[in-house]
C-alpha positions in Angstrom: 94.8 -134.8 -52.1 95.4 -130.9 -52.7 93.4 -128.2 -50.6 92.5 -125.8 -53.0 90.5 -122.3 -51.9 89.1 -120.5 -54.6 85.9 -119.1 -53.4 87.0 -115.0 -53.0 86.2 -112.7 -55.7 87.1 -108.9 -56.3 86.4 -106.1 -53.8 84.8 -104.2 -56.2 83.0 -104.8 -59.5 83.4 -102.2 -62.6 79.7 -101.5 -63.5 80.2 -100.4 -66.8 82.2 -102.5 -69.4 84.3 -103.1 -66.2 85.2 -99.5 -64.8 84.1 -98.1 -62.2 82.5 -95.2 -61.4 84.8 -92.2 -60.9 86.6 -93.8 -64.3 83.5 -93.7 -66.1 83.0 -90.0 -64.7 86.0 -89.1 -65.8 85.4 -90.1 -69.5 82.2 -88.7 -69.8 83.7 -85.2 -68.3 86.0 -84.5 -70.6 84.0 -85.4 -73.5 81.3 -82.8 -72.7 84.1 -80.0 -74.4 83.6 -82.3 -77.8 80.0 -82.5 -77.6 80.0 -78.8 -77.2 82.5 -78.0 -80.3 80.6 -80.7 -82.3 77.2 -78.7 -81.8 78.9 -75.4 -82.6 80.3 -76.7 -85.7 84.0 -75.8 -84.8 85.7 -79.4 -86.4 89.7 -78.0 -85.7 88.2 -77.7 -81.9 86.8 -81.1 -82.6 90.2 -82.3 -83.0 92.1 -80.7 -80.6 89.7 -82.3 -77.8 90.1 -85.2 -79.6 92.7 -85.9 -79.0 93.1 -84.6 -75.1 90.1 -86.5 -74.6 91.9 -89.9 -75.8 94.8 -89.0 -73.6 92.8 -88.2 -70.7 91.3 -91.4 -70.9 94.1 -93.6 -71.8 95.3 -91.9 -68.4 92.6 -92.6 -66.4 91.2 -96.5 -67.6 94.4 -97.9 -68.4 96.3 -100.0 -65.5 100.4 -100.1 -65.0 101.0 -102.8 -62.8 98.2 -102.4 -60.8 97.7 -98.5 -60.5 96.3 -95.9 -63.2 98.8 -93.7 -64.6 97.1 -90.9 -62.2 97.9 -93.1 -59.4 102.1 -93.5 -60.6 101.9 -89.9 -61.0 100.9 -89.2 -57.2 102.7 -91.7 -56.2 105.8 -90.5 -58.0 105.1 -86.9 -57.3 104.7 -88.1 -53.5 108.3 -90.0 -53.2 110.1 -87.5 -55.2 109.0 -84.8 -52.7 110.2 -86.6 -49.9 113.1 -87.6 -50.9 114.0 -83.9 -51.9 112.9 -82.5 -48.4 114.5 -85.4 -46.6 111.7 -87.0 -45.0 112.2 -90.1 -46.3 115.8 -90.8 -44.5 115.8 -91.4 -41.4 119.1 -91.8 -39.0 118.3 -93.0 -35.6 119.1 -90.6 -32.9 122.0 -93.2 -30.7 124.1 -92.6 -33.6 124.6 -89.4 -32.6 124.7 -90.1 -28.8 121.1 -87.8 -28.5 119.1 -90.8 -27.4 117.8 -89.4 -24.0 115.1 -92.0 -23.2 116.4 -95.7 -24.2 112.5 -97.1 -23.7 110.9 -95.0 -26.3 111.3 -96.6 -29.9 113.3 -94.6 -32.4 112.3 -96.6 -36.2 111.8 -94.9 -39.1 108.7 -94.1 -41.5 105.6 -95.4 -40.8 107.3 -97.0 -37.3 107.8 -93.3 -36.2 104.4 -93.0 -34.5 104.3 -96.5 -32.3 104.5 -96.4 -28.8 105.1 -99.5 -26.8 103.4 -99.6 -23.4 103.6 -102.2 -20.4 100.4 -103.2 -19.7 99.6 -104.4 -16.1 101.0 -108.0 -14.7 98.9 -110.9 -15.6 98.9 -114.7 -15.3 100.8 -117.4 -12.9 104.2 -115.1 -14.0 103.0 -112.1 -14.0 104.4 -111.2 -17.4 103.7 -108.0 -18.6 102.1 -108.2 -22.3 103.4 -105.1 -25.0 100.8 -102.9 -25.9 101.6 -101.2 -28.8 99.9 -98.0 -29.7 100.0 -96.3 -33.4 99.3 -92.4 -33.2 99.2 -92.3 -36.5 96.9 -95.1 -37.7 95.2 -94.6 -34.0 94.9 -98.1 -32.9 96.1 -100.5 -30.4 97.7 -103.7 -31.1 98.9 -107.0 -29.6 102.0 -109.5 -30.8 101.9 -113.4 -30.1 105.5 -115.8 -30.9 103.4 -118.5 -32.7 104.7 -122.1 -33.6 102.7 -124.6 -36.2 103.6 -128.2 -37.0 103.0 -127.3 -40.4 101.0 -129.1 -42.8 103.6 -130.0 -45.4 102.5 -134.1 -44.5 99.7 -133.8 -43.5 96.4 -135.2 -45.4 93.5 -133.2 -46.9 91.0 -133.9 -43.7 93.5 -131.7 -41.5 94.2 -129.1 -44.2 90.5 -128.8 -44.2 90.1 -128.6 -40.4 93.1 -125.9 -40.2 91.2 -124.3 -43.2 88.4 -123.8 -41.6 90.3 -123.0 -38.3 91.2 -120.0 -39.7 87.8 -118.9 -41.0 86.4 -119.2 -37.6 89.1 -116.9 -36.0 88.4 -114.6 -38.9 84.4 -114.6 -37.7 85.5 -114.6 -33.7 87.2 -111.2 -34.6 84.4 -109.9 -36.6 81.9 -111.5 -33.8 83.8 -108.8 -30.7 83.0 -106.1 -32.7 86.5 -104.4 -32.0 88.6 -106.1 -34.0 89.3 -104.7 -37.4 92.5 -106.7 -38.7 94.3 -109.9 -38.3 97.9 -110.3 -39.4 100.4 -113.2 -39.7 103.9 -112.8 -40.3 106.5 -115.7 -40.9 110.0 -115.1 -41.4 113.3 -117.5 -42.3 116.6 -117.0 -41.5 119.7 -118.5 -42.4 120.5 -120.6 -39.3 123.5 -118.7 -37.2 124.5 -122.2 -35.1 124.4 -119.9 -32.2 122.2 -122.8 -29.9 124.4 -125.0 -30.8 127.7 -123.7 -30.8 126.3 -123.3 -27.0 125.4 -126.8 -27.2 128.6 -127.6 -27.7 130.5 -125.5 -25.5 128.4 -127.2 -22.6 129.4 -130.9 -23.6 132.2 -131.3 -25.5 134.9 -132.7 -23.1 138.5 -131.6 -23.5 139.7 -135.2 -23.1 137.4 -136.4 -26.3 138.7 -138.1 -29.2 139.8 -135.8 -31.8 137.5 -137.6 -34.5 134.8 -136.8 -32.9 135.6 -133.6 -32.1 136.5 -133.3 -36.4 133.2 -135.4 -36.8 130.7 -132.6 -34.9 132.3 -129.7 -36.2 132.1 -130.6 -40.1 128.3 -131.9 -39.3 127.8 -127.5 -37.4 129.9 -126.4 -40.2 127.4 -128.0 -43.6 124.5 -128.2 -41.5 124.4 -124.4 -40.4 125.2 -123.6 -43.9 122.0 -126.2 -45.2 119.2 -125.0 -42.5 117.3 -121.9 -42.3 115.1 -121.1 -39.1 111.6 -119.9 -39.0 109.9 -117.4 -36.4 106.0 -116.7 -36.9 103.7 -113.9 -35.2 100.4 -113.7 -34.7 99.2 -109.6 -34.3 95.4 -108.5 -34.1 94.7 -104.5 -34.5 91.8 -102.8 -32.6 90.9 -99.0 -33.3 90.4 -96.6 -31.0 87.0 -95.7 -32.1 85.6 -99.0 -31.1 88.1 -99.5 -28.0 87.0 -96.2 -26.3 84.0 -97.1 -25.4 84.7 -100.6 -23.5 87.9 -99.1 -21.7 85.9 -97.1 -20.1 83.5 -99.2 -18.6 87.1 -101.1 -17.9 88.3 -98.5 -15.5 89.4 -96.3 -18.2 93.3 -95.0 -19.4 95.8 -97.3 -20.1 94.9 -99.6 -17.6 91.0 -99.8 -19.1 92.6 -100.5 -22.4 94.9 -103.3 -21.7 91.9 -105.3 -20.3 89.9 -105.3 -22.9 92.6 -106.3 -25.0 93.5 -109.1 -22.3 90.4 -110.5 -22.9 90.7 -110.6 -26.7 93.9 -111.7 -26.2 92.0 -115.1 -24.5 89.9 -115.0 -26.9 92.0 -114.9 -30.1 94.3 -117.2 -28.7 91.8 -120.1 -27.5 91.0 -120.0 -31.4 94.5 -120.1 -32.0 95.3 -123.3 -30.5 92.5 -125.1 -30.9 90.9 -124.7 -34.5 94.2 -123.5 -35.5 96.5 -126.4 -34.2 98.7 -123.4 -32.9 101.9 -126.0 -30.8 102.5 -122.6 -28.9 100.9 -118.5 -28.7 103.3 -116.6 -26.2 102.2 -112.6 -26.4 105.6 -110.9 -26.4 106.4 -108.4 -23.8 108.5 -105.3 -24.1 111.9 -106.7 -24.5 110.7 -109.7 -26.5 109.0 -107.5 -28.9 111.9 -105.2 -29.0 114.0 -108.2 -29.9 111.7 -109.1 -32.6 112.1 -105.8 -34.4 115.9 -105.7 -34.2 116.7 -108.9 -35.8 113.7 -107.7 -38.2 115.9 -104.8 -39.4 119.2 -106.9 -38.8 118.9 -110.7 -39.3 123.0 -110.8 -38.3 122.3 -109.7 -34.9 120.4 -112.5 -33.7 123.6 -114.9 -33.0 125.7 -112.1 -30.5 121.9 -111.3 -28.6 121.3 -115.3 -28.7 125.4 -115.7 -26.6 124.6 -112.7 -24.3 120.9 -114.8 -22.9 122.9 -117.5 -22.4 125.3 -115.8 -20.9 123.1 -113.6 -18.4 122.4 -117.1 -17.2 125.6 -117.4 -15.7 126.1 -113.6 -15.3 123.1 -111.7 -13.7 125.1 -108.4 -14.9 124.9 -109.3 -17.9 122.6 -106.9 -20.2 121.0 -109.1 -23.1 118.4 -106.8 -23.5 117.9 -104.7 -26.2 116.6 -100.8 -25.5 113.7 -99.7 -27.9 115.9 -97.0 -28.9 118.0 -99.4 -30.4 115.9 -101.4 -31.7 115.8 -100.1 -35.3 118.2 -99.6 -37.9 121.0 -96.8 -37.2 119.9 -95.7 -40.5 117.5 -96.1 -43.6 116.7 -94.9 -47.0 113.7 -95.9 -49.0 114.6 -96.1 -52.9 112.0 -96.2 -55.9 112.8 -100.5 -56.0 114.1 -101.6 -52.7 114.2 -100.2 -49.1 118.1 -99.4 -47.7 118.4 -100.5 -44.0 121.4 -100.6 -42.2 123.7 -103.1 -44.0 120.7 -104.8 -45.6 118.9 -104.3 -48.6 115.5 -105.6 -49.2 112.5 -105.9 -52.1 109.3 -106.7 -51.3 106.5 -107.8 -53.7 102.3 -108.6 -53.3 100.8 -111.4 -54.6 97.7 -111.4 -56.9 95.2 -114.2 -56.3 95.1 -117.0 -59.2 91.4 -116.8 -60.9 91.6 -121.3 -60.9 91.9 -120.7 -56.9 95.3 -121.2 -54.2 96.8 -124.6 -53.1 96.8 -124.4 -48.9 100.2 -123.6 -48.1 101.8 -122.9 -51.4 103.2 -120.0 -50.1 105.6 -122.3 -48.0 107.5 -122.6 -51.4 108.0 -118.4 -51.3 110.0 -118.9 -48.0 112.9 -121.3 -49.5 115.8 -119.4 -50.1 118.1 -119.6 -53.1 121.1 -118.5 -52.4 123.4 -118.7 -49.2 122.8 -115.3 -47.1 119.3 -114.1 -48.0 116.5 -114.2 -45.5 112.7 -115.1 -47.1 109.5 -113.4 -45.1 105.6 -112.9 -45.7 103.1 -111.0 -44.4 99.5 -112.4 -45.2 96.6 -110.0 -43.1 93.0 -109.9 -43.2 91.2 -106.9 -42.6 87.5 -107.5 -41.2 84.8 -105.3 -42.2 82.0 -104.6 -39.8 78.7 -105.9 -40.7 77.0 -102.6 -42.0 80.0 -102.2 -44.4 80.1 -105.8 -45.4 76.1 -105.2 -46.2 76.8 -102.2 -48.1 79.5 -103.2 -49.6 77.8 -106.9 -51.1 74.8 -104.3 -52.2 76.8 -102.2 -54.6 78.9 -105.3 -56.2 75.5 -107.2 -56.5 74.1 -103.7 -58.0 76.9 -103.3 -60.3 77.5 -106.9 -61.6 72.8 -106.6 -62.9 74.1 -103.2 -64.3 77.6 -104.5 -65.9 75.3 -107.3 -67.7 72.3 -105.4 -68.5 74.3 -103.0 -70.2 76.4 -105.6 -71.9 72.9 -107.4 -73.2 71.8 -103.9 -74.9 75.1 -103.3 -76.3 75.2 -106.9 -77.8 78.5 -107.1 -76.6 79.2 -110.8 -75.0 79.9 -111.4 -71.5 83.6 -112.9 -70.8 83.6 -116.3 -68.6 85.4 -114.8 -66.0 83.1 -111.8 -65.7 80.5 -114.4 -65.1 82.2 -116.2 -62.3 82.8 -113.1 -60.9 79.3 -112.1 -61.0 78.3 -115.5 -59.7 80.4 -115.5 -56.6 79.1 -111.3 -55.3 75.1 -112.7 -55.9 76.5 -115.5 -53.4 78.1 -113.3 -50.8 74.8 -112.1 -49.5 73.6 -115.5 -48.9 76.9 -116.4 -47.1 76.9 -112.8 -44.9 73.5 -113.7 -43.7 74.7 -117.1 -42.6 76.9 -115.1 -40.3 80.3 -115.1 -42.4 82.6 -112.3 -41.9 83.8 -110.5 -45.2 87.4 -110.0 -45.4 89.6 -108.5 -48.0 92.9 -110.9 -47.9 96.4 -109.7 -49.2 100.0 -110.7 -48.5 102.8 -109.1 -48.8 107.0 -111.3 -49.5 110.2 -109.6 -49.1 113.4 -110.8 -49.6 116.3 -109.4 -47.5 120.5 -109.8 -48.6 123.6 -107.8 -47.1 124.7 -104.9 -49.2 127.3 -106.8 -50.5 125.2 -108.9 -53.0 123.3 -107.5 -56.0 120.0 -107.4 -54.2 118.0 -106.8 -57.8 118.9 -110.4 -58.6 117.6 -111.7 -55.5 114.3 -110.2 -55.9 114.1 -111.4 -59.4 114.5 -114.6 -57.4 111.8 -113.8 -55.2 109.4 -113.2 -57.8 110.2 -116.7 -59.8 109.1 -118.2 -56.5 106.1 -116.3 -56.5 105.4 -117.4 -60.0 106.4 -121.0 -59.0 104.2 -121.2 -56.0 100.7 -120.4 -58.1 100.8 -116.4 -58.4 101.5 -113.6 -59.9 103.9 -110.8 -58.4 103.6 -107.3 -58.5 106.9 -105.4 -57.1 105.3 -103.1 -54.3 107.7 -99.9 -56.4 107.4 -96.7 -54.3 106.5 -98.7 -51.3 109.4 -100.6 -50.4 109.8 -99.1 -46.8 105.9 -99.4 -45.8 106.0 -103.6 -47.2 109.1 -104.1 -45.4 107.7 -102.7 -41.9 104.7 -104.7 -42.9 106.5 -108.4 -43.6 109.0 -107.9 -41.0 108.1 -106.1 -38.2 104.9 -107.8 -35.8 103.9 -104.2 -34.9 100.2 -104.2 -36.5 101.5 -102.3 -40.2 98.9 -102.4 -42.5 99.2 -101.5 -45.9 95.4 -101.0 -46.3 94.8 -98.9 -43.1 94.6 -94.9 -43.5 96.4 -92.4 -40.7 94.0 -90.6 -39.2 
């Protein structure tokens, strides 16, 4: 039996006739010149307004896969100034042998303003858990390696229970107080054969029969080509405003900081494993995370950093580390449809949720690849509003769904179903917020990554009829492509909703 969740509705409701308010203002602006002209009798005026007025409003109400024409326009003015000005390319400074601190991370756009601390030693280990800090967004973040059995067998009772797993973590975040944003990120990669080629290498004997020998390498040779490999991470985002005040009761500074987000740390990842069903939650230090966001940029890499571990083994002088200032691309270009990185182009689309509600785990589908070579990832995050905003917020949509069908009753103009539903479902939030519920505003983000030597435009066609096949509808994230592609493939806390401060 099928899980389906269909109980979200939109953020915000369009009071009149299904616009909201600034749109409405607009309108009713720039007909005030028409009123005028019509009062003064001046018809060719009449006309001329007219017509500016039908433009202006065309403009403003009418959507273009999914932003007002005002909203393209910014957007295009926006990229086309960077890209004349050159702030939109970015070449990492160890091309050019002028990397003078190999610990401080050198990625491009919105990457530039992280900084990855060490916080202090912790646990039987004493491992040393990656803070990461973003300057520009000011917040402070924390990355867990995450593995899931998956719930491609498993029966509508568990679904449920992972289901409602998640909706508990989501209320545990909102419960602290601090934490504003939840993000998982999957990614699959064509499998490289690296573990086993060193599986191999450790038991083959060079006295074996030579069948055997044929046997095993035709079975590494179709099996690598048939298997993909899948990495998840778990990363939860706290702001500065509301970590301030704790760290200082904490002993203050760095130090101050990294035990408060210790303790959410326990906190998140208790939750994790046990409502969740979470196999494994390993927070990545320093290197790990700096390993994370090369094969990010580089899927290729993975096999020659996965021989040098198991080589350092052997070999304590062995470095199979990889320096933050390496661990970007050596150089990257944003273009208006897909994001240039190193040898690797990649598109990246959003997902709209389907109004008849989303099969749990459809979007395993998304991460299949088609073709030999191409690497499938996803980004699904769930900002948390506090509780005043959530209050405020379920006010105005409750306000503006009685004023959307008021107005629709006096203009005898008949409600459409799914303005009802949607109606239905914001007079129900309140109930549910006072229950306790968190309110969150879902979105996900999948991106589809090839070498430069394939047509990437075909492959993100490709993406989006997987989209399509999974239950939703794509939107290709045009203007964006480097901010979705730090988002789905790099577990550094990007959010596509946040704003820099």
């Amino acid at each position: 039996m099928a899980t389906i969740y269909s109980d979200y509705s939109r953020a915000r409701l369009g009071f009149i006739f299904g616009f909201s308010g600034w749109q409405v203002s607009v309108v009713a602006l720039t007909f005030l010149p028409i009123a005028g002209a019509v009062s003064a009798g001046a018809w060719r005026w009449v006309a001329l307004f007219g017509l500016l007025w039908l433009a202006i409003s065309a403009l403003t109400l009418t959507p273009v896969r999914g932003r007002s024409a005002v909203g393209w326009l910014q957007a295009a003015l926006a990229f086309a100034v960077g890209g004349l000005t050159g702030w939109t390319s970015f070449r990492a400074t160890a091309t050019s042998g002028t990397a003078d601190d190999l610990d401080e991370p050198d990625l491009p756009g919105v990457l530039q303003a992280v900084t990855i601390h060490d916080g202090p030693p912790q646990g039987a280990t004493f491992s040393r858990i990656a803070i990461i800090q973003d300057h520009r967004a000011r917040t402070w973040a924390l990355t867990a390696s995450i593995v899931h059995p998956g719930i491609g067998l498993s029966e509508s009772e568990v679904r449920e229970r992972y289901g409602s797993g998640l909706t508990e973590l989501i209320d545990l975040a909102a419960r602290t107080e601090m934490i504003d944003e939840v993000l998982f990120l999957v990614r699959t990669v064509p499998e490289d054969g690296a573990e086993r080629n060193q599986w191999i290498a450790r038991h083959r004997r060079a006295d074996g029969p030579s069948v055997a020998r044929r046997i095993n390498d035709e079975i590494q040779a179709n099996l690598t080509r048939a298997s993909v490999r899948s990495e998840a991470f778990v990363t939860f985002v706290v702001p500065e405003g509301r970590l301030s005040r704790d760290a200082k009761e904490s002993g203050g500074g760095l130090d101050g900081r990294a035990r408060v987000l210790y303790s959410l740390a326990g906190e998140v990842e208790a939750q994790l494993r046990g409502g969740m069903g979470m196999t494994s939650v390993t927070w990545l230090t320093s290197p790990e995370l700096a390993l994370a966001c090369r094969t990010g940029f580089a899927p290729g890499d993975r096999a020659t950093i996965i021989d040098a571990l198991a080589e350092k083994e052997s070999d304590p002088e062995v470095n199979a580390e990889v320096p933050w200032a390496m661990a970007g691309p050596s150089g990257a270009d944003p273009v208006a449809r897909h994001y240039s990185h190193d040898a690797w182009n990649s598109i990246s689309s959003t997902i709209k949720l389907p109004t008849k509600g989303a099969l749990m785990g459809a979007l395993a589908g998304v991460l299949t690849p088609t073709d030999p070579g191409e690497r499938r990832s996803f980004m699904v995050a769930y900002p948390i509003l506090s509780q005043a905003a959530a209050q405020r917020q379920s006010a105005t949509s409750e306000w503006a769904a009685d004023i959307g069908e008021e107005l629709n009753n006096r203009a005898r103009r008949k409600q459409r179903a799914s303005s009802r539903a949607e109606a239905e479902k914001v007079r129900g939030l309140d109930a549910k917020l006072a229950r306790g519920n968190a309110l969150t505003r879902p979105y996900a983000v999948c991106t589809v990554t090839v070498p430069k030597t394939q047509g990437v435009a075909g492959f993100g066609r490709n993406l989006d009829a997987s989209i399509r096949r999974a239950g939703f509808a794509p939107l290709r994230l045009d203007l964006a492509q480097d901010v979705a592609f730090a988002a789905t493939n790099i577990p550094l806390g990007v959010s596509l909703t946040r704003k820099a401060n």
